[in-house]
PDB file of N, CA, C and O in Angstrom:
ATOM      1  N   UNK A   1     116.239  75.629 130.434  1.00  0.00           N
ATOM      2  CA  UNK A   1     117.045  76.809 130.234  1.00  0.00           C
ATOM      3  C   UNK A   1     116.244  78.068 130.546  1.00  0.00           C
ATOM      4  O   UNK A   1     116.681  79.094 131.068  1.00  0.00           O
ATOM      5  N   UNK A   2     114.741  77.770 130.058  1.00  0.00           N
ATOM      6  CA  UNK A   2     114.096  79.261 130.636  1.00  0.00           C
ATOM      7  C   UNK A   2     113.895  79.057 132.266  1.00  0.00           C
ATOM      8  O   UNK A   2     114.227  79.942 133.056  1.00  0.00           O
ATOM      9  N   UNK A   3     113.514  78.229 132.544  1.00  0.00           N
ATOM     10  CA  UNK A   3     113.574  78.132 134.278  1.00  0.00           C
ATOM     11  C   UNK A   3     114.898  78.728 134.870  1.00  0.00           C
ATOM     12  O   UNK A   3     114.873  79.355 135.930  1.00  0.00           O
ATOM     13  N   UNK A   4     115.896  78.549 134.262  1.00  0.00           N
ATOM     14  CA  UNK A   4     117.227  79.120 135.168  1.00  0.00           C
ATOM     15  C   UNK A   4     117.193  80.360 134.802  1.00  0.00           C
ATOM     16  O   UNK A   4     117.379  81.117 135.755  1.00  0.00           O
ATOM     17  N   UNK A   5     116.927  81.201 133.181  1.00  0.00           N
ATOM     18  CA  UNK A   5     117.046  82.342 133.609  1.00  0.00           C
ATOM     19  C   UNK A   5     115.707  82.993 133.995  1.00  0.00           C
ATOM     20  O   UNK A   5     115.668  84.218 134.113  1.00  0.00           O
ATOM     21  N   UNK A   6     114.696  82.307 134.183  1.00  0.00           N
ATOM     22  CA  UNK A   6     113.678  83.054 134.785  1.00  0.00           C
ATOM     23  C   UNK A   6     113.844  82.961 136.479  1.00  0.00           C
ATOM     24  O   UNK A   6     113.207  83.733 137.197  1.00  0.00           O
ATOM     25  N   UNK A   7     114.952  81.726 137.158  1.00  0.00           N
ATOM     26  CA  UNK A   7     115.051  82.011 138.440  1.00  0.00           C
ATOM     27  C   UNK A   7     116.242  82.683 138.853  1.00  0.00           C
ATOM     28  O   UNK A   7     116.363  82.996 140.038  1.00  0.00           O
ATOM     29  N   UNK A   8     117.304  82.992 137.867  1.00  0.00           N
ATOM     30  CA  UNK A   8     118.302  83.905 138.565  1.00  0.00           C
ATOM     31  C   UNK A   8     117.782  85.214 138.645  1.00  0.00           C
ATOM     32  O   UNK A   8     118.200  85.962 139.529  1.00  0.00           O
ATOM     33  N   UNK A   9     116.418  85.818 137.365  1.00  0.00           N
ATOM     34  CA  UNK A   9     116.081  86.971 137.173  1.00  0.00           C
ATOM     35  C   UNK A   9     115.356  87.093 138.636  1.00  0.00           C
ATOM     36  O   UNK A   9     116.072  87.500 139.550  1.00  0.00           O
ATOM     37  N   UNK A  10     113.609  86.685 139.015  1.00  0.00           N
ATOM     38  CA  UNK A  10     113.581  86.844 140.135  1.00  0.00           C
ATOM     39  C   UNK A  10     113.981  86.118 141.140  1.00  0.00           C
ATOM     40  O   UNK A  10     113.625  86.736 142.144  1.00  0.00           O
ATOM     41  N   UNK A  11     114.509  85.173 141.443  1.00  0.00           N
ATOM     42  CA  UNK A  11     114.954  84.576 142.587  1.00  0.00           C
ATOM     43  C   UNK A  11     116.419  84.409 142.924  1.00  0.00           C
ATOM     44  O   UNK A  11     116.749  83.485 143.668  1.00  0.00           O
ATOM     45  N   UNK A  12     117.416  85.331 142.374  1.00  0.00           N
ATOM     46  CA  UNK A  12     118.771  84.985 142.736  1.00  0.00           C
ATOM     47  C   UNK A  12     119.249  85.384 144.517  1.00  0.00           C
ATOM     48  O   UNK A  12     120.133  85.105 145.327  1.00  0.00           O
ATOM     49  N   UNK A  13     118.237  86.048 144.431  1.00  0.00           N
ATOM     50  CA  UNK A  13     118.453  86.359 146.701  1.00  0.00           C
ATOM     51  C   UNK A  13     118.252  85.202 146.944  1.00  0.00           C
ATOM     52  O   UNK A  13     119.269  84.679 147.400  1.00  0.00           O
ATOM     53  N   UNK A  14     117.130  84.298 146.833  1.00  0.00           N
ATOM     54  CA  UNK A  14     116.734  83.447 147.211  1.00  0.00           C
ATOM     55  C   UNK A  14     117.104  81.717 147.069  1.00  0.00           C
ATOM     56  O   UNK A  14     116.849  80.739 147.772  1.00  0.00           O
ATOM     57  N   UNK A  15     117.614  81.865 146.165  1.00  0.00           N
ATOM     58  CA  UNK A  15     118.097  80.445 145.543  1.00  0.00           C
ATOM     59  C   UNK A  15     119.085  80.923 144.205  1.00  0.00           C
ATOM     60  O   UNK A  15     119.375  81.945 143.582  1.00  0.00           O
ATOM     61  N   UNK A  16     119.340  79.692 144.215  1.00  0.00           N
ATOM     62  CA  UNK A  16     120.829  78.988 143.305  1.00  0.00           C
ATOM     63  C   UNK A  16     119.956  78.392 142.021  1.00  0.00           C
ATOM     64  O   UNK A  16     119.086  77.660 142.493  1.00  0.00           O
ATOM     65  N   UNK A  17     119.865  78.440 140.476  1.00  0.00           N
ATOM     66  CA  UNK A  17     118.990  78.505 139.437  1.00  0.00           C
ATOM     67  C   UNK A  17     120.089  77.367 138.452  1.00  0.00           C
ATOM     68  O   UNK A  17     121.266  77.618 138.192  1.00  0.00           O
ATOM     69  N   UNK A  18     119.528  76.428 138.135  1.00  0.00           N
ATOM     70  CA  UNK A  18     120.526  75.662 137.019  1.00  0.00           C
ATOM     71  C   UNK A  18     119.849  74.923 136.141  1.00  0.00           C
ATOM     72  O   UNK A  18     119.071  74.109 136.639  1.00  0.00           O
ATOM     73  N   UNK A  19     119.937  74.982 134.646  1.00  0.00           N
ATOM     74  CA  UNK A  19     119.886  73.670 133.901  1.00  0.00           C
ATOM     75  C   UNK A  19     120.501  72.950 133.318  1.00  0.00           C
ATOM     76  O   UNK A  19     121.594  73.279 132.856  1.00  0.00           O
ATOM     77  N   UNK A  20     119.974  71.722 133.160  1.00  0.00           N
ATOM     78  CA  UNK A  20     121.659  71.063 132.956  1.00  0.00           C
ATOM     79  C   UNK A  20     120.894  69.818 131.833  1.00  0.00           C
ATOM     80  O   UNK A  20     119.693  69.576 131.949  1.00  0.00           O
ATOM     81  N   UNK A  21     121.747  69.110 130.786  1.00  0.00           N
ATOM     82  CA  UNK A  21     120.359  67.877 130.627  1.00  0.00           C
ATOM     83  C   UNK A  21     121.523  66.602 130.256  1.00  0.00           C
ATOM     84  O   UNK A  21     122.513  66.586 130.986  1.00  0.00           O
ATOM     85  N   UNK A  22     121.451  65.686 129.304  1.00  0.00           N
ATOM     86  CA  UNK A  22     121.829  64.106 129.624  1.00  0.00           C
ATOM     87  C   UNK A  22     122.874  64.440 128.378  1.00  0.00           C
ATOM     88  O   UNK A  22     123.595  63.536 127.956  1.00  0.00           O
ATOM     89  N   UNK A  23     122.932  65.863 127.765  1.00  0.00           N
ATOM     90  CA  UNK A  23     123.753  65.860 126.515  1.00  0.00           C
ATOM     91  C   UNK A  23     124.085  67.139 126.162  1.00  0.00           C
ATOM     92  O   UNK A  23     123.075  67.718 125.763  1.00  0.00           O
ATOM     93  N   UNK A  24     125.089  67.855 126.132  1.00  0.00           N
ATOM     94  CA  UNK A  24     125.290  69.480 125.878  1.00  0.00           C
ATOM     95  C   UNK A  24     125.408  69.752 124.063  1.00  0.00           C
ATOM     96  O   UNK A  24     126.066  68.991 123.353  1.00  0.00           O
ATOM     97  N   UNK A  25     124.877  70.598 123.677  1.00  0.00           N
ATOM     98  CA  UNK A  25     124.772  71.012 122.456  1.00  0.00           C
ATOM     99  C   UNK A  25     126.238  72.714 122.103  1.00  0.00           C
ATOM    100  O   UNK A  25     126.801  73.608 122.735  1.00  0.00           O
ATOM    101  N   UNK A  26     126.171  72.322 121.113  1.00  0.00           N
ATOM    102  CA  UNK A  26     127.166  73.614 120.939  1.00  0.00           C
ATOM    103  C   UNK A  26     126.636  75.242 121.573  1.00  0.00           C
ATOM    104  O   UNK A  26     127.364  76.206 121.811  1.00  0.00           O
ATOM    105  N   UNK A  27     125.233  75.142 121.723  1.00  0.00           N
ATOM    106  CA  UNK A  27     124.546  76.252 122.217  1.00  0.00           C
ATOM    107  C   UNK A  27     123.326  76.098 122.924  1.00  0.00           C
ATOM    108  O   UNK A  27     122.765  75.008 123.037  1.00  0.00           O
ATOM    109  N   UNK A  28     122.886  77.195 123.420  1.00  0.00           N
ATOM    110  CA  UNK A  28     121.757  76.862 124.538  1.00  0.00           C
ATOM    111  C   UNK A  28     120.193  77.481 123.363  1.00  0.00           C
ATOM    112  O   UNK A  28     120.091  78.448 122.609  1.00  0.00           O
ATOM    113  N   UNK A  29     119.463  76.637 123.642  1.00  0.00           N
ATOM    114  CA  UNK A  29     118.520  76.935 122.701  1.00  0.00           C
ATOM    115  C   UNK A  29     117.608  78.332 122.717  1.00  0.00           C
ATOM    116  O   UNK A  29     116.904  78.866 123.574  1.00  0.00           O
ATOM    117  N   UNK A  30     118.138  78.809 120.707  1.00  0.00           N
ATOM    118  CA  UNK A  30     118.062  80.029 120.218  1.00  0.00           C
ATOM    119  C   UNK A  30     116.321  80.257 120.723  1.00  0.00           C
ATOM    120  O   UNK A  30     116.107  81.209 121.474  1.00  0.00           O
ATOM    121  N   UNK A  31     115.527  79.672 120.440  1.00  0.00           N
ATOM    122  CA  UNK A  31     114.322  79.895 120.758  1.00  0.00           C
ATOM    123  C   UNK A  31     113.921  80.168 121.788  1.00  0.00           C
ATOM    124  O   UNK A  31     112.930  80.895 121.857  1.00  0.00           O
ATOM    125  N   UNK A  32     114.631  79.618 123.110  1.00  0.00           N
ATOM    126  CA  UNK A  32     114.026  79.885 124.061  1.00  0.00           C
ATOM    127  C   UNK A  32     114.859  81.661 124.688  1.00  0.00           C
ATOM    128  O   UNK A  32     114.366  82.526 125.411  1.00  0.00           O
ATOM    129  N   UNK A  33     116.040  81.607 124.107  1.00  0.00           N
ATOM    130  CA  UNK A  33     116.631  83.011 124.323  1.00  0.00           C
ATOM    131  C   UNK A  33     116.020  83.948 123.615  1.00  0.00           C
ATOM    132  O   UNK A  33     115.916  84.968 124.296  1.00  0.00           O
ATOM    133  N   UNK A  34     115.626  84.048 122.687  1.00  0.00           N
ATOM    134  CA  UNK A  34     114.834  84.797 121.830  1.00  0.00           C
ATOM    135  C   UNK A  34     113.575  85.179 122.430  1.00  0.00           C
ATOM    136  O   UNK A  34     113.217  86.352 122.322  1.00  0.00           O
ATOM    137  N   UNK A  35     112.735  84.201 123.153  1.00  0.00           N
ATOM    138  CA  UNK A  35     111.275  84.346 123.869  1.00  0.00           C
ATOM    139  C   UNK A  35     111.445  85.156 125.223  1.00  0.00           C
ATOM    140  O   UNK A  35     110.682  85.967 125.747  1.00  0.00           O
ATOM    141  N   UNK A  36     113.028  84.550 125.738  1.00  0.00           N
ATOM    142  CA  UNK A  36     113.147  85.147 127.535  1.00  0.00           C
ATOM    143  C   UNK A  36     113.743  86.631 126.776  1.00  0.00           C
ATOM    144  O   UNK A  36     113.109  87.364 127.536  1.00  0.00           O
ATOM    145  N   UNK A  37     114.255  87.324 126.134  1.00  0.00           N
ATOM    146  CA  UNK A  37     114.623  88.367 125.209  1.00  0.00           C
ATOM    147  C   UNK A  37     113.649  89.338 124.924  1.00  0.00           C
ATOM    148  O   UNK A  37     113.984  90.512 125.082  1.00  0.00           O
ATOM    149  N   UNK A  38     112.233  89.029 124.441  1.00  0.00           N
ATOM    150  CA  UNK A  38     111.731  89.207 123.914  1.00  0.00           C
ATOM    151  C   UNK A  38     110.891  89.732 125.491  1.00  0.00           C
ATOM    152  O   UNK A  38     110.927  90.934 125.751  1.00  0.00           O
ATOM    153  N   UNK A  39     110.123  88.715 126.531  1.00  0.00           N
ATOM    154  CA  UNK A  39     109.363  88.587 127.206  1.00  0.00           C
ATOM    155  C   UNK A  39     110.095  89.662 128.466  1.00  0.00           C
ATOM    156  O   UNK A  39     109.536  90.512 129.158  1.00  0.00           O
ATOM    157  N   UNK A  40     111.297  89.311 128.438  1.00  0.00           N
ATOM    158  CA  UNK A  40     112.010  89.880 130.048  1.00  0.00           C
ATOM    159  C   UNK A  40     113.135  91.057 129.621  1.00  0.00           C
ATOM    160  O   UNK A  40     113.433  91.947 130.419  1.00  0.00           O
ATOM    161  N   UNK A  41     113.576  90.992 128.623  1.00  0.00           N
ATOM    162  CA  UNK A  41     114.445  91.613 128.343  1.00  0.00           C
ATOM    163  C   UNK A  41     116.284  91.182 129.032  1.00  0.00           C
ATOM    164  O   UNK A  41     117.090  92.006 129.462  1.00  0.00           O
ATOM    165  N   UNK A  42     116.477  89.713 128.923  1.00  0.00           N
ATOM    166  CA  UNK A  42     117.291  88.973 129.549  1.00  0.00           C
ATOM    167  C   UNK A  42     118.169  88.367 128.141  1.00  0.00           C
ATOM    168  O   UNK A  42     117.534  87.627 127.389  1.00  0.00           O
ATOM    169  N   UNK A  43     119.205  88.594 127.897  1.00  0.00           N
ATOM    170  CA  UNK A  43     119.969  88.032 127.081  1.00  0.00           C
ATOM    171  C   UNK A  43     120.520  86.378 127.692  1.00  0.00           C
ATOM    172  O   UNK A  43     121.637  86.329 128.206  1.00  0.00           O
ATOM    173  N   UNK A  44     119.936  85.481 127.624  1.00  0.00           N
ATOM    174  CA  UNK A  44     120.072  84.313 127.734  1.00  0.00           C
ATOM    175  C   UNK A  44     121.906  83.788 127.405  1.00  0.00           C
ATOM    176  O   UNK A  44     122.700  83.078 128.022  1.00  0.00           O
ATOM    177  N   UNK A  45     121.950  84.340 126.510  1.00  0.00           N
ATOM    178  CA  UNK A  45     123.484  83.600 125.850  1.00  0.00           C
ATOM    179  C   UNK A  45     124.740  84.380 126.526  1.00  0.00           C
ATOM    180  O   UNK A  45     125.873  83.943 126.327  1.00  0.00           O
ATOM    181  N   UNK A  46     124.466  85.940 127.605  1.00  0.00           N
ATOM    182  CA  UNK A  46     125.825  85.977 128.276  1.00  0.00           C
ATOM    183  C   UNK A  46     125.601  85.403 129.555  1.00  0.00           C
ATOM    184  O   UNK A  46     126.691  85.403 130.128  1.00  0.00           O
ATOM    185  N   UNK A  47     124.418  84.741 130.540  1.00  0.00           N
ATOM    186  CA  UNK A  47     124.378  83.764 131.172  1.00  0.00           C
ATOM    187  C   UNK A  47     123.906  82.591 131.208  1.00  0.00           C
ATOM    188  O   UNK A  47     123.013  82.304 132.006  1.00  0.00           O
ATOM    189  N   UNK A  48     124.402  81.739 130.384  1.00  0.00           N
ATOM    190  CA  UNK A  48     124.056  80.357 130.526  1.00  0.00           C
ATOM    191  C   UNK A  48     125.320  79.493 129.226  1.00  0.00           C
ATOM    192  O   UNK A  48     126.240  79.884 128.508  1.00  0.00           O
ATOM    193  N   UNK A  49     124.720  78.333 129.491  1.00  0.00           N
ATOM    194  CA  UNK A  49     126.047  77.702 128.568  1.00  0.00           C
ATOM    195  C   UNK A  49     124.732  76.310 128.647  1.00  0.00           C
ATOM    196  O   UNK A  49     123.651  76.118 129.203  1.00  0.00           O
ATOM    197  N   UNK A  50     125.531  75.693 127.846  1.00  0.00           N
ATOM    198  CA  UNK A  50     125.409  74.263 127.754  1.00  0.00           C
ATOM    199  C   UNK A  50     125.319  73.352 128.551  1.00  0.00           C
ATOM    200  O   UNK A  50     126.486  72.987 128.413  1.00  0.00           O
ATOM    201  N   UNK A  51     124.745  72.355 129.604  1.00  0.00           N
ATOM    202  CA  UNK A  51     125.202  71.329 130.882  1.00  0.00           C
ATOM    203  C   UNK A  51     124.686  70.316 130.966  1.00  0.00           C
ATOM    204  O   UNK A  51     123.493  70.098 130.759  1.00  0.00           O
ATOM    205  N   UNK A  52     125.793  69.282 131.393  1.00  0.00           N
ATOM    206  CA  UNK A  52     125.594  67.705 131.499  1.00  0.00           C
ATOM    207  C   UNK A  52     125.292  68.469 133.185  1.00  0.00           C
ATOM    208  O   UNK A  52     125.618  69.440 133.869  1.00  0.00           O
ATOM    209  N   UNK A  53     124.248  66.952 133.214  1.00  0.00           N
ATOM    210  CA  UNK A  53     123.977  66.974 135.283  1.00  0.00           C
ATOM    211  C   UNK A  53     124.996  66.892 135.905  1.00  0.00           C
ATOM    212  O   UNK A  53     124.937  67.225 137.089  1.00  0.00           O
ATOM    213  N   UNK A  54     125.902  66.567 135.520  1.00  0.00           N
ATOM    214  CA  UNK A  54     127.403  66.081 135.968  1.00  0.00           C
ATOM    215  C   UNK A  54     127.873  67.208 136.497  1.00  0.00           C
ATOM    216  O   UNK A  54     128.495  67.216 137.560  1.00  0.00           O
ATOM    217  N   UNK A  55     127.470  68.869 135.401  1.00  0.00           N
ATOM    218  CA  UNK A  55     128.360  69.839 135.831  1.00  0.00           C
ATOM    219  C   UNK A  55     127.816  70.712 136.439  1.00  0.00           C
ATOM    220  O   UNK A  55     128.073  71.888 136.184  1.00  0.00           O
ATOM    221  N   UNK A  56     126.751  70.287 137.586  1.00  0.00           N
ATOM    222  CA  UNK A  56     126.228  71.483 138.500  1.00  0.00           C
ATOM    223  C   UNK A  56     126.090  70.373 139.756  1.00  0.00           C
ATOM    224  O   UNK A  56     125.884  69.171 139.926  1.00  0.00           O
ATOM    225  N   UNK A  57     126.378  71.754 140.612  1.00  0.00           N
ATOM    226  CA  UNK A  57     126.140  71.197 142.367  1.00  0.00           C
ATOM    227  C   UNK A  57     125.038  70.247 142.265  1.00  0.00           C
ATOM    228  O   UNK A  57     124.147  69.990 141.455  1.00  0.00           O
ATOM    229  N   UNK A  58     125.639  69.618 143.952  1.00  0.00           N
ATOM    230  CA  UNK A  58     124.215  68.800 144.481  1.00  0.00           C
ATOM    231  C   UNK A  58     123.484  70.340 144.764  1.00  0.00           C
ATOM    232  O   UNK A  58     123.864  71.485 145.009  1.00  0.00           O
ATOM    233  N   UNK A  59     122.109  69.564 144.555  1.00  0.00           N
ATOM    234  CA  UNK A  59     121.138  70.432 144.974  1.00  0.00           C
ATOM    235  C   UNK A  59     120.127  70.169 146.102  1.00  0.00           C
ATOM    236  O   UNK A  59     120.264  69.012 146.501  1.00  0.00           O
ATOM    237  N   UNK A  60     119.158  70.836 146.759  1.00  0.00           N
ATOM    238  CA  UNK A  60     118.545  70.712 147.630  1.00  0.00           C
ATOM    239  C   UNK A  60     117.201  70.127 146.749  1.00  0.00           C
ATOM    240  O   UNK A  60     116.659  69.043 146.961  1.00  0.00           O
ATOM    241  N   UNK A  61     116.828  71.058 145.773  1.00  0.00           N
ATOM    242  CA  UNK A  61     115.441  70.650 145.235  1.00  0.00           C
ATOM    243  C   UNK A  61     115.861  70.553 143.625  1.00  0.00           C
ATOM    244  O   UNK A  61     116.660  71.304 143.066  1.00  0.00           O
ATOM    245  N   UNK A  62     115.257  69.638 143.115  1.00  0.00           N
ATOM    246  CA  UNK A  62     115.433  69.064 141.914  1.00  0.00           C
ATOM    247  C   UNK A  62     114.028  69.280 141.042  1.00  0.00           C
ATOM    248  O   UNK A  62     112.967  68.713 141.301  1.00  0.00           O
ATOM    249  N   UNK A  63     114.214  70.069 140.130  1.00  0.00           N
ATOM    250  CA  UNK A  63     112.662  69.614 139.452  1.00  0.00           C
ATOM    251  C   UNK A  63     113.326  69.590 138.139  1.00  0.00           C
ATOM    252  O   UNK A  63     114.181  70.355 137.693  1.00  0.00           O
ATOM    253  N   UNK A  64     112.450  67.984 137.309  1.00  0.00           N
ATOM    254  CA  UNK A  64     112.751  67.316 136.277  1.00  0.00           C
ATOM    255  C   UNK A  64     111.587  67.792 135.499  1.00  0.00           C
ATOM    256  O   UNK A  64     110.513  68.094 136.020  1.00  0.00           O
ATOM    257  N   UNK A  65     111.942  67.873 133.702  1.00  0.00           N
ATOM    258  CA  UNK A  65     111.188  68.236 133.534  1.00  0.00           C
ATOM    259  C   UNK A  65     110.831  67.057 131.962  1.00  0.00           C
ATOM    260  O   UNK A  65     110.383  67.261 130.834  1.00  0.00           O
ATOM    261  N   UNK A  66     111.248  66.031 132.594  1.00  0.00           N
ATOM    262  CA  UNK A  66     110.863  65.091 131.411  1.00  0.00           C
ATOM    263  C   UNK A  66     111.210  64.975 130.117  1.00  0.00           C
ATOM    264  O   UNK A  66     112.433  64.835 130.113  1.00  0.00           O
ATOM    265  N   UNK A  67     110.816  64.958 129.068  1.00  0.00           N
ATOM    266  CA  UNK A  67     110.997  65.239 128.033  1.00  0.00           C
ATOM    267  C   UNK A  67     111.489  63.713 127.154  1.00  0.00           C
ATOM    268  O   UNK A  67     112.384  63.562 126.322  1.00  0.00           O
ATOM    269  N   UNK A  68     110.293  62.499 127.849  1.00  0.00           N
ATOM    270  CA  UNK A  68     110.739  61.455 127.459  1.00  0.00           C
ATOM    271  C   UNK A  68     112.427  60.827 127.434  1.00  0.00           C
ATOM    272  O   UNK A  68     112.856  60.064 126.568  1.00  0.00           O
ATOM    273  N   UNK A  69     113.141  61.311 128.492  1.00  0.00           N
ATOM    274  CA  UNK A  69     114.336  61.268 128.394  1.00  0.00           C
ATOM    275  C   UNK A  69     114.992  60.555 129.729  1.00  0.00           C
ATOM    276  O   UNK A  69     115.131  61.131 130.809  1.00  0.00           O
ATOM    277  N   UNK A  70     115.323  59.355 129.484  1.00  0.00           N
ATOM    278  CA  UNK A  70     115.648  58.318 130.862  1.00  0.00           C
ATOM    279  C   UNK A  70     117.027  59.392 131.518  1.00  0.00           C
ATOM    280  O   UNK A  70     118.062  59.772 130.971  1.00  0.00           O
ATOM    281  N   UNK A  71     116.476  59.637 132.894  1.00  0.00           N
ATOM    282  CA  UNK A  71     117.467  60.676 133.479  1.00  0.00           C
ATOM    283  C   UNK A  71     118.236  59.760 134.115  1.00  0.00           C
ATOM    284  O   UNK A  71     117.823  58.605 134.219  1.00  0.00           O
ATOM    285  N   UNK A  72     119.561  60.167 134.675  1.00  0.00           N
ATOM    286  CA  UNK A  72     120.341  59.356 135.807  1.00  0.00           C
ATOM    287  C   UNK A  72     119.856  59.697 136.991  1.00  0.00           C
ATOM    288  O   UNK A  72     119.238  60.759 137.056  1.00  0.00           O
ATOM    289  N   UNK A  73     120.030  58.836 138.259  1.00  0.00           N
ATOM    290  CA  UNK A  73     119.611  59.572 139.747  1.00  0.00           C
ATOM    291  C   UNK A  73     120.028  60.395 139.860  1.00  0.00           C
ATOM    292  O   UNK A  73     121.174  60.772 139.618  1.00  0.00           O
ATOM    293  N   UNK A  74     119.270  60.822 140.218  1.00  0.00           N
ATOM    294  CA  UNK A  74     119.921  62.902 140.734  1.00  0.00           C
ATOM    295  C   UNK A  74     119.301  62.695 142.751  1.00  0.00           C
ATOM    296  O   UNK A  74     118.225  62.627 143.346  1.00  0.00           O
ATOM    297  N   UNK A  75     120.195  62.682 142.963  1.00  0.00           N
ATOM    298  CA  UNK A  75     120.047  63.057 144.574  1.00  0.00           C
ATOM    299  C   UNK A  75     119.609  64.544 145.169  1.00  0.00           C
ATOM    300  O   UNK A  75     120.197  65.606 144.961  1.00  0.00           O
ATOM    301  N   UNK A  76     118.743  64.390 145.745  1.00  0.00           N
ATOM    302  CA  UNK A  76     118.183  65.769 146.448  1.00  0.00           C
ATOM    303  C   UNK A  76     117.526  65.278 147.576  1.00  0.00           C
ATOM    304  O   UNK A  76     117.331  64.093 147.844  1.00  0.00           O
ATOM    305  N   UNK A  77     117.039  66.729 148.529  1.00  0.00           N
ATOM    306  CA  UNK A  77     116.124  66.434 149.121  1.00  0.00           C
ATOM    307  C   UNK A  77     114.593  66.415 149.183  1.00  0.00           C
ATOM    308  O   UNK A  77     113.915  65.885 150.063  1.00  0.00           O
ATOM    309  N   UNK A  78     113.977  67.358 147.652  1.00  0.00           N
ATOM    310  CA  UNK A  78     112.885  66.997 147.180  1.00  0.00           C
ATOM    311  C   UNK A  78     113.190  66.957 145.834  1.00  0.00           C
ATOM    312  O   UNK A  78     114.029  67.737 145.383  1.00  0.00           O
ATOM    313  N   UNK A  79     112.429  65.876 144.884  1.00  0.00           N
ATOM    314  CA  UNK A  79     112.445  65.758 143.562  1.00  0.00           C
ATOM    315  C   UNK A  79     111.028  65.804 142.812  1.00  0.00           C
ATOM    316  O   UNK A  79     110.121  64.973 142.791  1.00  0.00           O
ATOM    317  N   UNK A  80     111.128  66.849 142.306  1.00  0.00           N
ATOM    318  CA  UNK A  80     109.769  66.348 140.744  1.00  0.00           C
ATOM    319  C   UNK A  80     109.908  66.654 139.732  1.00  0.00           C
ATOM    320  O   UNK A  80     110.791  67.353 139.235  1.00  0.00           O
ATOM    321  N   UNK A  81     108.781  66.014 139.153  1.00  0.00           N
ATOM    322  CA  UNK A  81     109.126  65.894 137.818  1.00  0.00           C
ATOM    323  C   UNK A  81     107.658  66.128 137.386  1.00  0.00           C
ATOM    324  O   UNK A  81     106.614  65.512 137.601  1.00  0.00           O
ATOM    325  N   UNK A  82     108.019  67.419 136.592  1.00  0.00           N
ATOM    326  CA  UNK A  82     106.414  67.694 135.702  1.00  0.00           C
ATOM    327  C   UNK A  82     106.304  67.477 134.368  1.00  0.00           C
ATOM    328  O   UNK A  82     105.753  68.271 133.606  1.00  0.00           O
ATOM    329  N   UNK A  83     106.727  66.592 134.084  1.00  0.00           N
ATOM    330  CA  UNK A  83     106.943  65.870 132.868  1.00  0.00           C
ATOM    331  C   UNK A  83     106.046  66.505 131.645  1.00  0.00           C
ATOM    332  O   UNK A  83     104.995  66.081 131.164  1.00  0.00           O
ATOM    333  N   UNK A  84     106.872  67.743 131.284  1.00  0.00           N
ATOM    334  CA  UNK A  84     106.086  68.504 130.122  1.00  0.00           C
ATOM    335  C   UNK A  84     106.858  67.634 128.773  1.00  0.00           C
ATOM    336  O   UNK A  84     107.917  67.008 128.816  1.00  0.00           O
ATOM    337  N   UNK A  85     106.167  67.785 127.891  1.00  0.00           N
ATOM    338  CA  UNK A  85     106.975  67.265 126.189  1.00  0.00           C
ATOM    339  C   UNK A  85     108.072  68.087 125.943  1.00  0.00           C
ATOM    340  O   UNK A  85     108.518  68.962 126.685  1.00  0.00           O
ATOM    341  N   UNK A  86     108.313  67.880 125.289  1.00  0.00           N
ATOM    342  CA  UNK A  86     110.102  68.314 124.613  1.00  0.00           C
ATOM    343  C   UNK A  86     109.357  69.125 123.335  1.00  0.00           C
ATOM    344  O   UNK A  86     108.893  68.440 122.424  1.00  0.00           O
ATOM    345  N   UNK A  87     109.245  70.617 123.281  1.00  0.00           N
ATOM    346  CA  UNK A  87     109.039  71.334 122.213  1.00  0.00           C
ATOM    347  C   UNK A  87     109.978  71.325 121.038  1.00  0.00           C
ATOM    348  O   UNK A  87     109.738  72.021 120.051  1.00  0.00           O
TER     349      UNK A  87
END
């Protein structure tokens, strides 16, 4: 969730910014809106929502970010995965 709004902030000329994960919660996590808030001055909660992978485009580049969490195939044309822990 901070990757998308840290890439619509600088990279929306440039690319298309999404997170999405294997289960949507009633809200997008307070902590990390609070930090991008705090750090960027970006209100997280009037752009972004909740997302299954299901509900964003194919993409060109995929980066996974682990979190001990068996993903489904995600099709792209490059994929990684920097498999940080789940804070």
């Amino acid at each position: 969730q901070m990757a998308e709004a840290l890439g619509k902030l600088y990279g929306s000329e440039v690319f298309e910014s999404y997170s999405a994960g294997t289960e949507t919660k009633p809200e997008i996590n307070q902590d990390a809106v609070r930090i991008i808030k705090d750090l960027y001055k970006v209100d997280m909660n009037e752009t972004q929502k909740s997302k299954l992978l299901t509900d964003i485009p194919k993409a060109d580049i995929v980066i996974k970010m682990g979190c001990n969490v068996v993903c489904p195939v995600l099709s792209a044309n490059h994929i990684e995965d920097w498999g940080f822990d789940d804070p």
